[in-house]
C-alpha positions as CSV (number, residue, x, y, z in Angstrom):
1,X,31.6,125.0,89.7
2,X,34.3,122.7,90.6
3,X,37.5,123.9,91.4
4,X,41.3,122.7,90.2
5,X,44.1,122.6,92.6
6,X,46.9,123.9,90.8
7,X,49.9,121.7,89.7
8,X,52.9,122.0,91.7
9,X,55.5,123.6,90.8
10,X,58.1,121.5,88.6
11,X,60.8,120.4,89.9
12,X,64.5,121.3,88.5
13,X,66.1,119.6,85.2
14,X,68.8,118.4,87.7
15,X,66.8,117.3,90.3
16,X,67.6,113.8,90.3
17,X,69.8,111.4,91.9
18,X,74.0,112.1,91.5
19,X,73.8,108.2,90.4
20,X,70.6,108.6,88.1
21,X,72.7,111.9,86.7
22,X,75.7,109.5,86.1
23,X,73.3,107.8,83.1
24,X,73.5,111.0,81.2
25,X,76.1,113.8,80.3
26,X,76.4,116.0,82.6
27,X,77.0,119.9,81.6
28,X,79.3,121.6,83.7
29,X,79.5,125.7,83.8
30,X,83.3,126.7,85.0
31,X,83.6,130.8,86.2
32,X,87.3,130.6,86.2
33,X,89.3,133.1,84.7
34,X,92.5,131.5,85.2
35,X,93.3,129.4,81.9
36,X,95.3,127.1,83.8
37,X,92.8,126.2,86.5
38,X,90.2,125.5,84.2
39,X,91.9,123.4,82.4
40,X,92.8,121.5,85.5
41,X,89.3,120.8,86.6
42,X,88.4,119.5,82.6
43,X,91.6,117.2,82.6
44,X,90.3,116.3,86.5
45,X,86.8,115.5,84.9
46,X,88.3,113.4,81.9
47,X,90.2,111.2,84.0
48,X,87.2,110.5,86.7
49,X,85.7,106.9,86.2
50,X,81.7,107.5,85.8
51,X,81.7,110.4,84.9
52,X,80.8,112.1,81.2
53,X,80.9,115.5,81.0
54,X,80.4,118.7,78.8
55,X,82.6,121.4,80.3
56,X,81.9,125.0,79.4
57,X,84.7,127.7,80.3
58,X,83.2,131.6,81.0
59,X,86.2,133.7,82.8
60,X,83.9,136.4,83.6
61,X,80.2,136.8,85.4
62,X,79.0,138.7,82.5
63,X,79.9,135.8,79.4
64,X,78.7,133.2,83.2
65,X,75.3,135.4,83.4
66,X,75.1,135.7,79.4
67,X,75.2,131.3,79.4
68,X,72.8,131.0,81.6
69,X,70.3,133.0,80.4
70,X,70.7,131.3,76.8
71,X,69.4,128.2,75.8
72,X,72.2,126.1,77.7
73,X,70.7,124.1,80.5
74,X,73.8,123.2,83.1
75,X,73.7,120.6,85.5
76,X,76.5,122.8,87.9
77,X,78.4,125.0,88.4
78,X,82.4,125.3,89.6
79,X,82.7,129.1,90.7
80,X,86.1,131.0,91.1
81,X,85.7,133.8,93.6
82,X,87.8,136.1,92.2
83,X,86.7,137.3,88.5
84,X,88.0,140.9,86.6
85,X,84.2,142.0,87.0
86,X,83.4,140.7,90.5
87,X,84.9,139.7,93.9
88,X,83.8,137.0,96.4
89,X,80.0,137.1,97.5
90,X,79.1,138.7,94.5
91,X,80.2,136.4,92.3
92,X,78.0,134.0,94.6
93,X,74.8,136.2,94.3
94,X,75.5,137.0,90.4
95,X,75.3,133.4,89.7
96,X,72.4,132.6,92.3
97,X,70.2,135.4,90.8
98,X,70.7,134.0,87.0
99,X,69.7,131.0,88.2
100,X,68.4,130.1,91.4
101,X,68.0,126.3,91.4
102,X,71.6,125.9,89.8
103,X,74.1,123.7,92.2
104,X,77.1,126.0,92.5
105,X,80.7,124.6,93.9
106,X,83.8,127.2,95.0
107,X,86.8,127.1,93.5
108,X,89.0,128.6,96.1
109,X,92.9,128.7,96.7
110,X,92.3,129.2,100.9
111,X,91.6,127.2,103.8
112,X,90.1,129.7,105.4
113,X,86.7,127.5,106.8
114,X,85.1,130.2,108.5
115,X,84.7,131.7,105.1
116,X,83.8,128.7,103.2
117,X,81.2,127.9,105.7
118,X,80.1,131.6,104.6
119,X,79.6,130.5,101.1
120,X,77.7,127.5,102.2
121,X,75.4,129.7,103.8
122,X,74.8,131.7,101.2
123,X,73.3,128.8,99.0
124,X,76.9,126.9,98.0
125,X,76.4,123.1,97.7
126,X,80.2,122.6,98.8
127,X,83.7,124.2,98.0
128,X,87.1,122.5,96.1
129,X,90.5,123.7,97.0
130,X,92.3,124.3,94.1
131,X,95.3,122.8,95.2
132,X,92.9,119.5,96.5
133,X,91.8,119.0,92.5
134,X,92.4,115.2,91.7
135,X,89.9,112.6,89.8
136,X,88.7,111.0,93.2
137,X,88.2,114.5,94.9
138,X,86.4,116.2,92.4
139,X,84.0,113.0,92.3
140,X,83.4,113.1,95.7
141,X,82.7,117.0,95.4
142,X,80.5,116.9,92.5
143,X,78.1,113.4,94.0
144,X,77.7,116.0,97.2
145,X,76.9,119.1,95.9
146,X,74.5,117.6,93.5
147,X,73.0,115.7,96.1
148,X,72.6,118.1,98.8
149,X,71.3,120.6,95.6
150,X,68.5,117.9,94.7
151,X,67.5,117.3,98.8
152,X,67.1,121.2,99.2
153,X,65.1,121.3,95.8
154,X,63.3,118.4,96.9
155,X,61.9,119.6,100.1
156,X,61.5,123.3,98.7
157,X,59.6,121.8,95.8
158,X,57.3,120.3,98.6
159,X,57.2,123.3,100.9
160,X,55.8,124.9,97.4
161,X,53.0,123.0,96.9
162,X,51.7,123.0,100.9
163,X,52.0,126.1,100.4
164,X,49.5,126.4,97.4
165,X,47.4,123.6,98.5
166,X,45.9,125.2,102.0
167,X,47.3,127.0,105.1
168,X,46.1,124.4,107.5
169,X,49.2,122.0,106.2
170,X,51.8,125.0,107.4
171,X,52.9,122.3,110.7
172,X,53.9,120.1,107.8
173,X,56.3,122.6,105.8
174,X,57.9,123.8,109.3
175,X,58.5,119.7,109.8
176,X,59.8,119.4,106.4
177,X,62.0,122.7,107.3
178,X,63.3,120.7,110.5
179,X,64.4,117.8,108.0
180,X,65.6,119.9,106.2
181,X,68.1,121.7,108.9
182,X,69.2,118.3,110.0
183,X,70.0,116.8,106.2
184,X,72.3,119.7,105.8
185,X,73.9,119.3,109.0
186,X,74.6,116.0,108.0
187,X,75.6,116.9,104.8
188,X,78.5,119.9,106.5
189,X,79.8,117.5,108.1
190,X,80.3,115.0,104.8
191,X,82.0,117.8,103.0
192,X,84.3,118.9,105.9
193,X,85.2,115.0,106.7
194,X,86.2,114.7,103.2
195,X,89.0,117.6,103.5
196,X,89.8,116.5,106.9
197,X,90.8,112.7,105.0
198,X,92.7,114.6,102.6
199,X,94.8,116.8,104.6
200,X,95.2,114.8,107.8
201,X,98.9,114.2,108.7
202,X,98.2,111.1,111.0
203,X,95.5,108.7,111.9
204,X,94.9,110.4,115.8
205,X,94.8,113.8,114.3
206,X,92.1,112.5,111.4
207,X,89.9,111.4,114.1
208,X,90.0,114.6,116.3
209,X,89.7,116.4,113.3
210,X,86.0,114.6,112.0
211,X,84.9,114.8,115.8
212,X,85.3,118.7,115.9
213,X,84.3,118.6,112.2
214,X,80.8,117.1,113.7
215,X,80.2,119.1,116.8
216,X,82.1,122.7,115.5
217,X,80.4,122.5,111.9
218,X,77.4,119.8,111.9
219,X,76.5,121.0,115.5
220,X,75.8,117.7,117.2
221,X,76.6,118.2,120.9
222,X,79.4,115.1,121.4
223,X,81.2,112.7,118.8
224,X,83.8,110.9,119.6
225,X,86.2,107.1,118.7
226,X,85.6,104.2,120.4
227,X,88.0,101.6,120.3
228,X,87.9,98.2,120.7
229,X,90.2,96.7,123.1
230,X,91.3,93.0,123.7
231,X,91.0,92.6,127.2
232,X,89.1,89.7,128.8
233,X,86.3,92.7,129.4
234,X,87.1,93.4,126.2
235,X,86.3,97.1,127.5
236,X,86.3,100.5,124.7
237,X,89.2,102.9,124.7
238,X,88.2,106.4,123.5
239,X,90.8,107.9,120.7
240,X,89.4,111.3,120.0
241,X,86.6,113.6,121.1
242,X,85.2,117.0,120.7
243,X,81.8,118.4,121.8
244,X,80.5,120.7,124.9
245,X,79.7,117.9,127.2
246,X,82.8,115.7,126.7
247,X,82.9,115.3,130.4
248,X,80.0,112.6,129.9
249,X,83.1,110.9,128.9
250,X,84.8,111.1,132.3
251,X,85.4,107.5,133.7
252,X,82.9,106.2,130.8
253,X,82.8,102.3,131.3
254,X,81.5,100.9,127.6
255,X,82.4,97.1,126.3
256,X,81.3,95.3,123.4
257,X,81.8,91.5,125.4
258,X,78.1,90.1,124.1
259,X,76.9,88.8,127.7
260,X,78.0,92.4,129.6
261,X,75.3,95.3,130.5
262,X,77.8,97.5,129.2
263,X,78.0,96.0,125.7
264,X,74.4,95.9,124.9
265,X,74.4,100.1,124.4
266,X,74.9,101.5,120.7
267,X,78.9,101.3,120.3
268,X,78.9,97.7,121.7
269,X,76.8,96.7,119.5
270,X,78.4,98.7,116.7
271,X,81.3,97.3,117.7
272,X,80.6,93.4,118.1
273,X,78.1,93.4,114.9
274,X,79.5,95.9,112.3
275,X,76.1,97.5,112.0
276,X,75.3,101.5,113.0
277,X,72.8,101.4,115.6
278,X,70.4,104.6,116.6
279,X,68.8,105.6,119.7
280,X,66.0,108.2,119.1
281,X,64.7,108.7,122.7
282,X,67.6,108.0,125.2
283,X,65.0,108.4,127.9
284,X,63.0,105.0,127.1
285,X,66.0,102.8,125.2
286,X,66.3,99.9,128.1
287,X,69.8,98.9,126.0
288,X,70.7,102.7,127.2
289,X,70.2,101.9,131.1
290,X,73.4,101.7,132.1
291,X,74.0,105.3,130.8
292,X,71.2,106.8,131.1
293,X,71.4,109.5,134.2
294,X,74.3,110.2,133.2
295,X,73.7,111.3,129.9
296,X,70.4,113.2,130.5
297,X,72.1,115.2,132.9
298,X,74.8,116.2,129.7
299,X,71.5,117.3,127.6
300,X,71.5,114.4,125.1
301,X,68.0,112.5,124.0
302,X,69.2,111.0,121.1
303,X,72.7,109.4,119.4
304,X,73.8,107.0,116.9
305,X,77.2,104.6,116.6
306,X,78.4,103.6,113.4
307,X,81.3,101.2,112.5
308,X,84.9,101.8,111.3
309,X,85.9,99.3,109.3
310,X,89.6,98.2,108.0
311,X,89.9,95.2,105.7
312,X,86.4,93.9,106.5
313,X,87.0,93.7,110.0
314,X,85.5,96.9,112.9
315,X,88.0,98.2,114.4
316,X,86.4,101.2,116.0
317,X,83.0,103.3,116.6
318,X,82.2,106.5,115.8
319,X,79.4,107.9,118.4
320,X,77.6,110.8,117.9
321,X,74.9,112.5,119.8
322,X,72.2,115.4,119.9
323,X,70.0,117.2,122.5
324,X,67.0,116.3,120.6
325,X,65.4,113.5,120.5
326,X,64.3,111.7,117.0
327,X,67.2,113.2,115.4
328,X,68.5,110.7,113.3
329,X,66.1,109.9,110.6
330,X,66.8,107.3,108.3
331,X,68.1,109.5,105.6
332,X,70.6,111.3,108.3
333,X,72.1,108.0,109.1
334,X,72.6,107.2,105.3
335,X,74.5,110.3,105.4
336,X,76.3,109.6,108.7
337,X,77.3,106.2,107.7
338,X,78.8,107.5,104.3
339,X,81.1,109.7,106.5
340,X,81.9,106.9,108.6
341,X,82.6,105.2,105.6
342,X,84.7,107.9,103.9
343,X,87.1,108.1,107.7
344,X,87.5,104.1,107.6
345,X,88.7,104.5,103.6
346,X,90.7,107.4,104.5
347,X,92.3,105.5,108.2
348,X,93.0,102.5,105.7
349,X,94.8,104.6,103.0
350,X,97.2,106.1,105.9
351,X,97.8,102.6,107.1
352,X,99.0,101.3,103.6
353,X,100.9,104.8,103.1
354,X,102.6,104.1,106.8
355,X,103.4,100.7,105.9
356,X,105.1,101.9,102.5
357,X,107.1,104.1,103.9
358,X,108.4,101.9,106.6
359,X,109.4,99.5,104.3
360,X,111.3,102.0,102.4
361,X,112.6,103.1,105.4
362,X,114.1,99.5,106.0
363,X,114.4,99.0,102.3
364,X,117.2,102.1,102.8
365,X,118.7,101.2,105.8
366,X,119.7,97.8,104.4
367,X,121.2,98.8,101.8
368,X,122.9,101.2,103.6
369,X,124.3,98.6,105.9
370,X,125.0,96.3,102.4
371,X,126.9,99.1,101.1
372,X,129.3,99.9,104.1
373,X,130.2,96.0,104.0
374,X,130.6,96.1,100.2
375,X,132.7,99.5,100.5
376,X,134.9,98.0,104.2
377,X,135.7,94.8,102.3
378,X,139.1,93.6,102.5
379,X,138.3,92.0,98.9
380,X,138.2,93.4,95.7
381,X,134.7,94.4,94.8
382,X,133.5,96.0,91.4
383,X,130.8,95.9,89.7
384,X,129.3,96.8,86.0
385,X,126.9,96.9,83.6
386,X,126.9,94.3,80.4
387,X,129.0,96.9,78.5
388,X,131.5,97.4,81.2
389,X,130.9,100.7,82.7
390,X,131.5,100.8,86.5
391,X,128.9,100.9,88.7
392,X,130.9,99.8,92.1
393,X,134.3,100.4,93.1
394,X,135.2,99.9,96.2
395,X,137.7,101.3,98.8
396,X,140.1,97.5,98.3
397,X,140.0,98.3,94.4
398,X,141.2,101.7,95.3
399,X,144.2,100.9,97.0
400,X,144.9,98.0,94.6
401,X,144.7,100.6,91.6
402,X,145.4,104.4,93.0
403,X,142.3,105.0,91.2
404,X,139.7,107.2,93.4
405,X,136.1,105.6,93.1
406,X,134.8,109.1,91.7
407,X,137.4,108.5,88.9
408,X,136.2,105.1,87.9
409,X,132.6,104.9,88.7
410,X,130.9,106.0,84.7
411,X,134.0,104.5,83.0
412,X,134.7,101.7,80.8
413,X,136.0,99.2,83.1
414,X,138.1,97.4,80.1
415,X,139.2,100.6,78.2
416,X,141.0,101.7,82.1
417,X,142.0,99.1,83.7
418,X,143.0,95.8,81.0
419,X,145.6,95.9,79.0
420,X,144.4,95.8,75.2
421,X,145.6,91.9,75.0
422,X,143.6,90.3,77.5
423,X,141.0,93.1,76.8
424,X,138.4,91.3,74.4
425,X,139.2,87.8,76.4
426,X,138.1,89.2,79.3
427,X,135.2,90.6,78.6
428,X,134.1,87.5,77.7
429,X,134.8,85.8,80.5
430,X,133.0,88.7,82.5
431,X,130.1,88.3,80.2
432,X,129.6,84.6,81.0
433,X,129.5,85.3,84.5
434,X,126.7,87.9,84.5
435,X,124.7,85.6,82.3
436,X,125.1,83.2,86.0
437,X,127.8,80.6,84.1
438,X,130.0,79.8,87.0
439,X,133.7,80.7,85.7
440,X,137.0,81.7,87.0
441,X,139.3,84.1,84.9
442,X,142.5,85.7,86.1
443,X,143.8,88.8,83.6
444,X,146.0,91.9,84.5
445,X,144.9,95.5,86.2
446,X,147.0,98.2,85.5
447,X,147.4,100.5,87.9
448,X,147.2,104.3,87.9
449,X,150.9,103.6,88.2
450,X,150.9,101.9,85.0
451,X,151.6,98.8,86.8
452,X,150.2,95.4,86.3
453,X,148.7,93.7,88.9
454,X,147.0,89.9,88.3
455,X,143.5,89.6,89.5
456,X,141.4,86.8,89.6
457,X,137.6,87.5,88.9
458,X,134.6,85.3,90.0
């Protein structure tokens, strides 16, 4: 009798691509028992471009575990810790147990990483600060927890079926395990960049921030920032580093000049193309040469450069390396290169903000400077608006009238100072002039002292 392998299991209803999701509405479960945070993440969803959404509010596990045993199929899951029937991990578990295969995303108030790592390894696809919640943010969250959700599926869904089909494929499932490891690796470190951008303070602290955010959280063994320099050698200058072997960087010599030895390696290249470059067996690369005792001796086999770009133009490298070799499949230096990506956006958005504020800075000590000329003046300086109230009155009009600035400054300039004769004539005059018709007027102050005083306005 002939025999029927059978089918494999089916994959989830969400297993797809975050883009391929994008084409339909997505229907979003938020465990938040906080009115006012849950309405922040559905106003958050509203205003994020792309993005259609069905948002369904349970502020307890028991209406959470009620929806998802109904007939509601979600596509994920935001998850507040802290619930009136459940604290923490068991919130987690609650929601894991109802429904195994749903992508879930903390909603937590600290930045306590050791714990939020916790939650990752307890089958989280990422975690949102609350305070972090803006349209761009809670994009970037939702694309990475749904597709690190659909990798793990993916490669569980496969590890199923060897599984049925025969024993003797058990070296493929612990290969596909090994992918696995290294996708989510790649995928910590994504998700821990992407805080990094939003809460660095400067650009130096941003990059030693995603280098320990690679080696502390991802695991690699060294990452650091190569810049480019403009010397004749035109020789790399490292900005940040973190690792266990960053004494390989001791008296480093890289370049990225096209006719040097020492600009044919990875972050030469990186740097004189634009293009990430990989090195899977450090060992046999003859572009490594120059590096290569060196680097065996630190434990690394394999390592891969990808550019920083600003304004269309690479401006840095951003090296990474392991202690095995092959490590970087293609699919890990998608991932990689989004993160390097995601730095270069966030650099450039520090630059702009930098730039801003320096020209307010300038912006405010000008007219600082503009208004201790206006207010030193030996002439008579004031200044209104088109119905006559003072904006300006300066230390000459002061002495001229008695009048303190404080006194003046919100006033009708006419109704205190003119007499009611050459009131109407001279607000005429004054408006001609702030139309820009050239005219010369002369009419009476009168002082705080009641006395007149002839001035002659431009």
């Amino acid at each position: 009798m002939d025999t029927v392998d059978p089918p494999p299991p089916s994959e989830p209803h969400w297993s797809t691509s975050f883009d391929d999701a994008l084409e339909h509405r997505l229907n979003i479960l938020i465990v938040e028992d906080n009115p006012g945070d849950a309405r922040l993440v559905e106003e958050s969803l509203r205003d994020t471009e792309g993005v259609s959404a069905t948002c369904t509010v349970a502020d307890t596990l028991e209406k959470a575990d009620t929806l998802l045993h109904s007939d509601h199929t979600f596509s994920i899951a935001l998850l507040d810790l802290h619930l009136p029937d459940g604290e923490e991990e068991q919130c987690l578990s609650r929601i894991r147990k109802a429904d195994p295969d749903l992508p879930v995303v903390i909603l937590t108030g600290s930045e306590d990483e050791a714990l939020s790592q916790r939650y990752l390894e307890l089958g989280a696809q990422d975690y949102l600060l609350k305070d972090e919640i803006d349209p761009n943010h809670l994009y970037r969250t939702l694309r990475y927890a749904l597709s690190r959700a659909r990798l793990i599926a993916r490669l569980q869904h496969q590890s199923r079926a060897l599984e049925q089909a025969r024993q003797g494929l058990e070296s493929r499932v612990a290969e596909r395990t090994q992918e696995l490891a290294q996708i989510n690796r790649a995928h910590r470190a994504l998700s821990a960049a992407n805080h990094a951008v939003l809460r660095a303070t400067s650009e130096r602290a941003l990059l030693r921030e995603v280098c320990r955010v690679l080696t502390d959280i991802a695991g690699y063994k060294l990452a650091w920032v190569g810049l480019q320099k403009k010397d004749e050698a035109r020789t790399v200058a490292i900005a940040a580093s973190a690792g266990n072997a960053t004494a390989y960087l001791n008296n480093l010599q890289v370049s990225w000049h096209g006719e040097s030895p020492l600009g044919q390696g990875p972050v030469g290249t990186c740097l004189r193309t634009g293009r990430t470059r990989a090195i899977n067996n450090i060992e046999t690369d003859e572009t490594f040469a120059p590096w290569r005792e060196k680097a065996i001796q630190h434990g690394f086999r394999s390592m891969v450069a990808v550019p920083l770009f600003n304004e269309g133009a690479t401006w840095a490298s951003l090296a990474i390396y392991d202690e095995e070799a092959d490590a970087f499949d293609p699919e890990e230096v998608n991932l990689i290169k989004e993160l390097g990506a995601d730095l270069s956006f966030g650099v450039m958005m520090m630059r702009i903000r930098n730039h801003h504020q320096d020209a307010l800075r300038e912006l405010a000590e000008r007219e600082e400077t503009l208004n201790g000329l206006v207010e030193t003046a030996p002439t008579l300086i004031a200044m209104t608006d088109g119905s006559g109230t003072v904006q300006l009155f300066n230390s000459a009009c002061e002495q001229l009238t008695g009048y303190y600035a404080e006194d003046v400054v919100g006033k009708n300039l006419f109704e205190l100072l003119t007499e009611s004769s050459e009131r109407e004539q001279a607000k005429a005059y004054v408006r001609q002039i702030a139309a820009g018709t050239p005219q010369t007027l002369e009419f009476h102050w009168v002082t705080k002292t009641r006395q007149k005083r002839l001035i002659e306005w431009h």
